[in-house]
C-alpha positions as CSV (number, residue, x, y, z in Angstrom):
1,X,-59.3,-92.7,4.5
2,X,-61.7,-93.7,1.9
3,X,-59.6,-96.4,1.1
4,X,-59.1,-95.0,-2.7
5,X,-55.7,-95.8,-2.4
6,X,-54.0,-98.7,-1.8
7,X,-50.8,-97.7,0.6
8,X,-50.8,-100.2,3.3
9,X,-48.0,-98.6,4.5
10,X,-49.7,-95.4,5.4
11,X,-52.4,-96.7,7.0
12,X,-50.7,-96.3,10.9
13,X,-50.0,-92.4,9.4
14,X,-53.4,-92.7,8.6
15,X,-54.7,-94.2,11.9
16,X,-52.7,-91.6,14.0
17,X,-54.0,-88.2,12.0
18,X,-57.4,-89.4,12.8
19,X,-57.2,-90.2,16.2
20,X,-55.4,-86.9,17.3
21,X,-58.5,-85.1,14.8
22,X,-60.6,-87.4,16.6
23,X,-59.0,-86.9,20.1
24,X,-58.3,-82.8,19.8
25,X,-60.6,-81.2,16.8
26,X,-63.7,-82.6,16.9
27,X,-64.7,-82.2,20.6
28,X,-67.8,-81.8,21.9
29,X,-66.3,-78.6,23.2
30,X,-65.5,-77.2,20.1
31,X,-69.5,-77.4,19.4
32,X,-70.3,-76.8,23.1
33,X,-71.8,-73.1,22.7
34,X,-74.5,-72.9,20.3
35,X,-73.0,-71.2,17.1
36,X,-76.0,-72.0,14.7
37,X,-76.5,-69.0,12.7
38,X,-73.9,-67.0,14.5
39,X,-70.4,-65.5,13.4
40,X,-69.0,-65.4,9.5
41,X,-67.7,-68.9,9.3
42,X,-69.6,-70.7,7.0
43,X,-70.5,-74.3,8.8
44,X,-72.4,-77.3,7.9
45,X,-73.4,-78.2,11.3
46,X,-77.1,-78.3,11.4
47,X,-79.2,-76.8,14.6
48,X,-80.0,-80.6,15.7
49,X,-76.8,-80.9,17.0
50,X,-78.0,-78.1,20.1
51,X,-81.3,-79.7,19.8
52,X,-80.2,-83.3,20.3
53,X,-77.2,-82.5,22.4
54,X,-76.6,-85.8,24.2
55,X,-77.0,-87.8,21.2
56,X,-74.3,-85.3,19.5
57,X,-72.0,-85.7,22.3
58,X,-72.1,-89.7,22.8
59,X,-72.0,-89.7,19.1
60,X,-68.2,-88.0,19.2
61,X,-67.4,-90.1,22.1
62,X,-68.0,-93.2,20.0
63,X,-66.1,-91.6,17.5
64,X,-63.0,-91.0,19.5
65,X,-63.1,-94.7,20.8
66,X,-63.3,-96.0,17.6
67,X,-60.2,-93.9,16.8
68,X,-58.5,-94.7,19.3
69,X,-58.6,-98.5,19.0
70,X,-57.3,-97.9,15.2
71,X,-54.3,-96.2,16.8
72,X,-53.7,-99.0,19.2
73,X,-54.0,-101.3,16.6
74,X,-51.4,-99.6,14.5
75,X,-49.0,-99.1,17.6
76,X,-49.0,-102.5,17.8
77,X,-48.8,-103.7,14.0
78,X,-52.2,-105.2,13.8
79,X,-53.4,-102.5,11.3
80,X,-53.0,-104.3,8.2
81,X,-56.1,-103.2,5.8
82,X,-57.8,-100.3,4.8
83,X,-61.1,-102.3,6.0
84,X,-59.7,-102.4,9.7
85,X,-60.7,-98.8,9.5
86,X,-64.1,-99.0,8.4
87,X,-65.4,-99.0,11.9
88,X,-64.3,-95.9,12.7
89,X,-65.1,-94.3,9.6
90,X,-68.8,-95.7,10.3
91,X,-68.4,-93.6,13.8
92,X,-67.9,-90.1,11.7
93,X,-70.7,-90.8,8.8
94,X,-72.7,-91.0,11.7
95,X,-72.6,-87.2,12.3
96,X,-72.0,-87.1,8.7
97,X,-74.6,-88.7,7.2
98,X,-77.2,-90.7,9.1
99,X,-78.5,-88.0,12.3
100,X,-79.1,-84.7,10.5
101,X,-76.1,-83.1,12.5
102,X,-74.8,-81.8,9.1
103,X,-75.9,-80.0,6.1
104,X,-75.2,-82.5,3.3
């Protein structure tokens, strides 16, 4: 996804893997209960997500638009370039990156 490799012909397998992660595993209800600080799995999520919750939450729904509309595009052979799916990868640095949601 990071575009390190050039295999145009991947990108729809690409497309489709992050639209069902998008879709299925990231979900604001897989965040829903505050688990800052609780249980053994180590996480990266930061407590801003709980603290900021409707930012969290439209942030994922951006993100599984923007997935979606990459799948489409592949469905319908219009996913040609890795920089087609740049958008969507802008969707997850969000949480990623930019809003404090994540321990870097």
């Amino acid at each position: 996804m990071k575009g390190e490799i050039d295999q145009p012909n991947a990108l729809a397998t690409h497309a489709d893997g992050f639209a069902i992660a998008a879709t299925y595993g990231v979900t604001s209800a897989a965040f829903e209960q505050n688990t800052d600080g609780l249980g053994s799995e180590k996480t990266t999520a930061t407590a801003k997500i709980w603290q900021d919750w409707d930012r969290f939450d439209e942030a994922l729904k951006a993100m599984e638009v923007a997935a979606q509309a990459i799948q489409t595009a592949a469905a319908n052979g219009e996913l040609t370039s890795f920089d087609q799916l740049k958008p969507a990868l802008k969707e997850c640095g969000f949480c990623h990156r930019d809003s404090g949601f994540r321990e870097k």
